[in-house]
C-alpha positions, 0 to 999 in steps of 0.5 A, a space after each residue: 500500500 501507499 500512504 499519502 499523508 497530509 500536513 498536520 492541521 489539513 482539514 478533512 475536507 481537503 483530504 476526503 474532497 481528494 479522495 472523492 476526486 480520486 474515486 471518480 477518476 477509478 469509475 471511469 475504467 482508467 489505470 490509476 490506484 484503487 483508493 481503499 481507506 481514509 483514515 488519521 494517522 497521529 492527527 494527520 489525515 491520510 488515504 490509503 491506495 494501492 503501491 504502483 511499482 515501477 519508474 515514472 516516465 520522467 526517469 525513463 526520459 532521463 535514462 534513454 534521452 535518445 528515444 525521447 520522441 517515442 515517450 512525449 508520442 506515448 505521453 500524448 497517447 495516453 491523455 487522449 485516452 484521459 480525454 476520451 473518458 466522462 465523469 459527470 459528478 467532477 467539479 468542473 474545470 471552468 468554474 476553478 480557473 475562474 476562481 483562481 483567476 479572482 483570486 489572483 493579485 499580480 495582475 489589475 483588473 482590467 487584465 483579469 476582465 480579459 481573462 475571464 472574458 477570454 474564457 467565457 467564450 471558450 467551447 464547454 466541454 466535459 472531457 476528463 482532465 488531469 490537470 496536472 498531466 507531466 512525465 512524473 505522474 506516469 508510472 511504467 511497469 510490466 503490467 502497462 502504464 499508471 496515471 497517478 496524482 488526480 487531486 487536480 482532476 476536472 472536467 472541462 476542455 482538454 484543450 485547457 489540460 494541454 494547454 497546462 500540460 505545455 506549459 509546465 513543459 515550457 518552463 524547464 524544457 521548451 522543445 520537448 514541449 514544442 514536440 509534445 503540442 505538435 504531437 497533440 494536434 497533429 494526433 487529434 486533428 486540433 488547431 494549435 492556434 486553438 490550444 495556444 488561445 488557452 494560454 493566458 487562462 492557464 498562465 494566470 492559473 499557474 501564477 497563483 503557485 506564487 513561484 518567483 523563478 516562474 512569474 516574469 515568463 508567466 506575466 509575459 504569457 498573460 498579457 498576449 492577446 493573440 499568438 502567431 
């Protein structure tokens, strides 16, 4: 078994409101651990889910760098399967974007009207997004691939989840990141114009991690209006 521990002081429901994000997510037939208990350890709230052996595709990708094309094509392979799924009791991804954009106070107003706006004329879908797709959350063994950390799990346009997933790619590897949006429109017949539009939405998200390192890459993403 897995033990995922919460700080002390978490409240139940961060940890019970996981865990009920995680059960939805195990509904839908994908490859993820089976949660079997919630429980308090020492005043520390914890859920209990299956041990996933194995090497994540992150480590695989340092390992073998010569075949990196091969994993960001798998990679891409299973998020379209992600997508391909429904779980109409998430939460949804629209209404958490918003929420975070409001709370945002590294931009003015009048940039966060353009966000929200920005956003309110995107399609609604109701796909399943990870949101938090990355090479590290993909567990390999010889039983096949696992996804694991769903906490950030909605429903949504997966549009928006790629649009993430290229940007934590973007931060620290922009080709790979390049290769994987190429990757994914050209797999799933979708605009890369189209994904990009995702990008001031997702940046401002990605902003309220309050990582410095992060932020002038970020603000630069926020403010472009349309990309070429």
């Amino acid at each position: 078994m897995a033990i995922k521990l919460f700080k002390e002081g978490c409240p139940k429901t961060m940890a019970l409101y996981e865990a009920l994000t995680h059960s939805r997510v195990e509904a839908t037939g994908l490859r993820v651990p089976v949660i079997h208990e919630v429980s308090v350890i020492k005043n520390r709230w914890a859920i209990h889910m299956d041990l996933i052996e194995g090497k994540t595709m992150a480590d695989v990708m340092k390992e073998d760098p010569a075949n990196m094309e091969k994993y960001v094509d798998q990679m891409v392979d299973i998020q379209i399967e992600i997508h391909s799924k429904t779980a109409p009791k998430l939460s949804k991804l629209k209404d958490k974007l918003i929420r975070q954009i409001n709370m945002l106070d590294s931009v003015d107003d009048a940039t966060k009207y353009e966000l929200l706006t920005r956003l309110e004329s995107m399609p609604k879908h109701n796909k399943l997004c990870h949101g938090n797709f990355m090479p590290e959350n993909i567990i390999m063994n010889d039983d096949g691939v696992y996804v694991v950390d769903w906490v950030a799990a909605r429903q949504g346009n997966a549009s928006a989840d790629v649009g993430r997933t290229y940007l934590l790619l973007s931060l620290r590897d922009p080709d790979m990141a390049e290769m994987y949006l190429n990757k994914f429109c050209e797999k799933t017949n979708t605009s890369k114009k189209y994904v990009q539009d995702w990008l001031p939405i997702v940046a401002a998200f990605q902003l309220t991690e309050n990582n410095p390192a992060e932020r002038d890459l970020l603000m630069k993403w926020v403010n472009v209006v349309v990309y070429e």
